[in-house]
C-alpha positions as a printed Julia matrix, in Angstrom:
195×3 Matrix{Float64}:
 -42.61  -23.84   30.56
 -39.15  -25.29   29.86
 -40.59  -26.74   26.37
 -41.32  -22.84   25.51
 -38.13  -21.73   26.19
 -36.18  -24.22   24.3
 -38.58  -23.29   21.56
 -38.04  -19.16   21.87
 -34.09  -19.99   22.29
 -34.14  -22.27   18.97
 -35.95  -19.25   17.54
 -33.78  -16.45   18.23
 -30.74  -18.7    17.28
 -32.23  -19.49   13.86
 -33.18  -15.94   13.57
 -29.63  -14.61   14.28
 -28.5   -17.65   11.75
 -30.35  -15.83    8.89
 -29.54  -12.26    9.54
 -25.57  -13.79   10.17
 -26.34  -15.22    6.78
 -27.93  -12.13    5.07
 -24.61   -9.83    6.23
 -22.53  -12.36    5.25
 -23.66  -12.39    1.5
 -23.94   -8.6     1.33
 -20.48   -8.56    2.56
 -18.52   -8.61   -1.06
 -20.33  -11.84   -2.15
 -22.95  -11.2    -4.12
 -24.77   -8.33   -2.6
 -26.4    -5.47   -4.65
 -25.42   -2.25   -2.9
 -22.56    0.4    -3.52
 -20.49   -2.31   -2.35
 -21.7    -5.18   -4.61
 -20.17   -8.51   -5.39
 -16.17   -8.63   -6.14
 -15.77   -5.27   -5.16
 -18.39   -3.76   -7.25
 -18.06   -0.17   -5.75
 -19.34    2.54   -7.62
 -17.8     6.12   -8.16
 -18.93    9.01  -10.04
 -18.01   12.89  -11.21
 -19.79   15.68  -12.67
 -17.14   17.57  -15.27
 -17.31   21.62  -15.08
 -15.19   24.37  -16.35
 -15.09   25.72  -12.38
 -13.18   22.46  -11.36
 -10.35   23.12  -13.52
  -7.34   24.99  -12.48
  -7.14   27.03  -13.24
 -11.01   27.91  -13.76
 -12.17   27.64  -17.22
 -15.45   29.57  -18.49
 -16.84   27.05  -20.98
 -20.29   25.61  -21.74
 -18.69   21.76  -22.19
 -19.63   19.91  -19.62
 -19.26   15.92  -18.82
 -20.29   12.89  -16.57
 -17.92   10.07  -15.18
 -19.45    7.08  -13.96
 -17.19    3.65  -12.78
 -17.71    0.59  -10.99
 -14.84   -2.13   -9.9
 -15.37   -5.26  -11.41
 -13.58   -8.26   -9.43
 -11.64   -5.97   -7.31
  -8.75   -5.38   -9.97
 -10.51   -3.73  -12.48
 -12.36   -0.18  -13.34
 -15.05   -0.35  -16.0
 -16.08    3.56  -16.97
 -18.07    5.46  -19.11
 -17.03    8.96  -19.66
 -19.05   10.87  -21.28
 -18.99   14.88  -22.49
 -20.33   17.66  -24.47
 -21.29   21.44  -25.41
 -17.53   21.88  -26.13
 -17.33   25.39  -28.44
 -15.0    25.09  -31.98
 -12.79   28.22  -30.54
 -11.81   25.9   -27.65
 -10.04   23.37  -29.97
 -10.95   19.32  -30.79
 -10.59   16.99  -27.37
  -7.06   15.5   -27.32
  -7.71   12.93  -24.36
  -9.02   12.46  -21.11
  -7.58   10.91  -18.4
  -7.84    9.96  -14.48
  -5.37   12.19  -12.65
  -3.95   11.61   -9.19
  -4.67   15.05   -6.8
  -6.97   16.61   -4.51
  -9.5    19.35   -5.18
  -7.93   22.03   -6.61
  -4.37   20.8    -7.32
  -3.35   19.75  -10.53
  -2.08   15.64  -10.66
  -0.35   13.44  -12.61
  -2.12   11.01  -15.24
  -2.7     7.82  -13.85
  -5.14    6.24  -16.64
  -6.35    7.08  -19.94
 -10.15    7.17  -20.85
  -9.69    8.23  -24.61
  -7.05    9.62  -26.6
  -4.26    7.35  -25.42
  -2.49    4.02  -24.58
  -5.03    1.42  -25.25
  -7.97    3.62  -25.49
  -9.68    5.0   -28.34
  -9.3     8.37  -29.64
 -11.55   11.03  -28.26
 -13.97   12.48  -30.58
 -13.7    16.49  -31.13
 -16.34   18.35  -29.11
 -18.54   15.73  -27.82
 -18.51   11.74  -26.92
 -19.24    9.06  -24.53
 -16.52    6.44  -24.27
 -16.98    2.83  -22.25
 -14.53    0.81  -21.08
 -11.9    -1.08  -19.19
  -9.0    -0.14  -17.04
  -6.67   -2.75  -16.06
  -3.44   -2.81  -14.07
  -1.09   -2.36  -17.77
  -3.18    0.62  -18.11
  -2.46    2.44  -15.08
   0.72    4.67  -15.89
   1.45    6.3   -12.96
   2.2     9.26  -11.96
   5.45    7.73  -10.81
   6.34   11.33   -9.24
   3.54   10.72   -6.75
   4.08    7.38   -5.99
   2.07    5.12   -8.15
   3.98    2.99  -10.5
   2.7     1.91  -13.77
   0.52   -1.48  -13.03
   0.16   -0.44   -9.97
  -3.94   -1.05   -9.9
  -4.28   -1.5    -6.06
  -2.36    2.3    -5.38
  -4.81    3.82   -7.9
  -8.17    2.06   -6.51
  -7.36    3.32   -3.16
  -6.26    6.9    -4.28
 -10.19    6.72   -5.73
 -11.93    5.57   -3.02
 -10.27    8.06   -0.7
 -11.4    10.38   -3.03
  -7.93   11.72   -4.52
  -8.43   11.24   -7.92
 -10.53   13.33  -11.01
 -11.28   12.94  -14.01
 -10.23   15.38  -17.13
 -11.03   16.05  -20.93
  -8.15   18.28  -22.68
  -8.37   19.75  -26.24
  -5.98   21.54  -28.27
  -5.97   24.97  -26.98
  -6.83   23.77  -23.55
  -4.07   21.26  -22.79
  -4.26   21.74  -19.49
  -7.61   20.59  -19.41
 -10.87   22.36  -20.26
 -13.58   20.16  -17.9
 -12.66   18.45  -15.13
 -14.45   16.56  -12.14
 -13.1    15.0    -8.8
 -14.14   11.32   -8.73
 -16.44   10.76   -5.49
 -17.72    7.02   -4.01
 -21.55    6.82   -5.36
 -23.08    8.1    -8.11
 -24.7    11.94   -8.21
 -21.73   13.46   -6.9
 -20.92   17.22   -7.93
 -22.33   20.2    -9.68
 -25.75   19.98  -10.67
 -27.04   18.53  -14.1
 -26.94   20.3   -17.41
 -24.09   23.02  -15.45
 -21.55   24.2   -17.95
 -18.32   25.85  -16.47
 -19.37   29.56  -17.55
 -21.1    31.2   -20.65
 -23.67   29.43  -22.71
């Protein structure tokens, strides 16, 4: 009897051992979830018309989709369309710094500016890297330029959005609040109004 208890004991214990183990890799080191290896969260936004402020009645319409890569920095793809002549040629698009609703200061540029490449007129996907000399601020609210590790945790908390300006929408004409996960927001193939 004492021989089968030693064995059930050294069973558990290796048991706990590889589920210890298992938690332990999924943990930031290597695993494959939202949370993947160095950092490798995911965040997403669905650009509308509606989400702009204030509301714009457009047919453009855009995606945001990044993922932290090593914990320090954001690779993106941005990516938007259905844009109408009469609304101007896209200027830039940027990450802003603000809750739903409220307009923010630029924090990072996805085309159009600083290191990035300029934004095509009414349509384009764009791919790329933010690093910390990217980040500009908005120094008004508290993130300095550089300052990577104020900006990551403005997105995770979900403070941030992205935005695509043109010409006679300088203001911006879509915009979407960046959420943790991917298929956050308004529905696919939603414009912000007429079509």
């Amino acid at each position: 009897m004492r021989k089968v208890a030693v064995a059930v004991a050294l069973l558990v214990a290796a048991g706990l051992l590889v589920v210890a183990a298992a938690a332990f890799a999924d943990h930031g080191h290597g695993g494959r979830g939202e949370h993947g290896g160095n950092g490798g969260m995911t965040f997403s936004a669905k650009l509308t018309g509606f989400d702009e402020t204030p509301s714009e009645s457009t047919p453009g319409r855009g995606t945001f989709r990044a993922r932290i890569v090593n914990g320090d920095t954001i690779h993106y793809t941005l990516h938007y369309q259905g844009f109408e002549a009469a609304e101007g040629a896209t200027l830039f698009s940027h990450i802003h710094f603000g809750q739903p609703g409220v307009a923010g200061g630029v924090a990072a540029f996805l085309c159009g500016g600083g290191t990035k490449p300029a934004c095509t007129p009414t349509e384009g996907t764009f791919e790329g890297d933010i690093v910390a000399s990217d980040v500009v601020g908005p120094t008004g609210q508290g993130i300095d330029p550089g300052q990577m590790d104020e900006l990551l945790t403005a997105m995770r908390k979900g403070y941030t959005y992205a935005n695509v300006h043109t010409t006679l929408n300088p203001a911006g004409l879509i915009r979407g609040q960046i959420h943790k996960g991917s298929g956050h927001g308004h529905g696919e193939g939603e414009g912000g109004g007429h079509h």
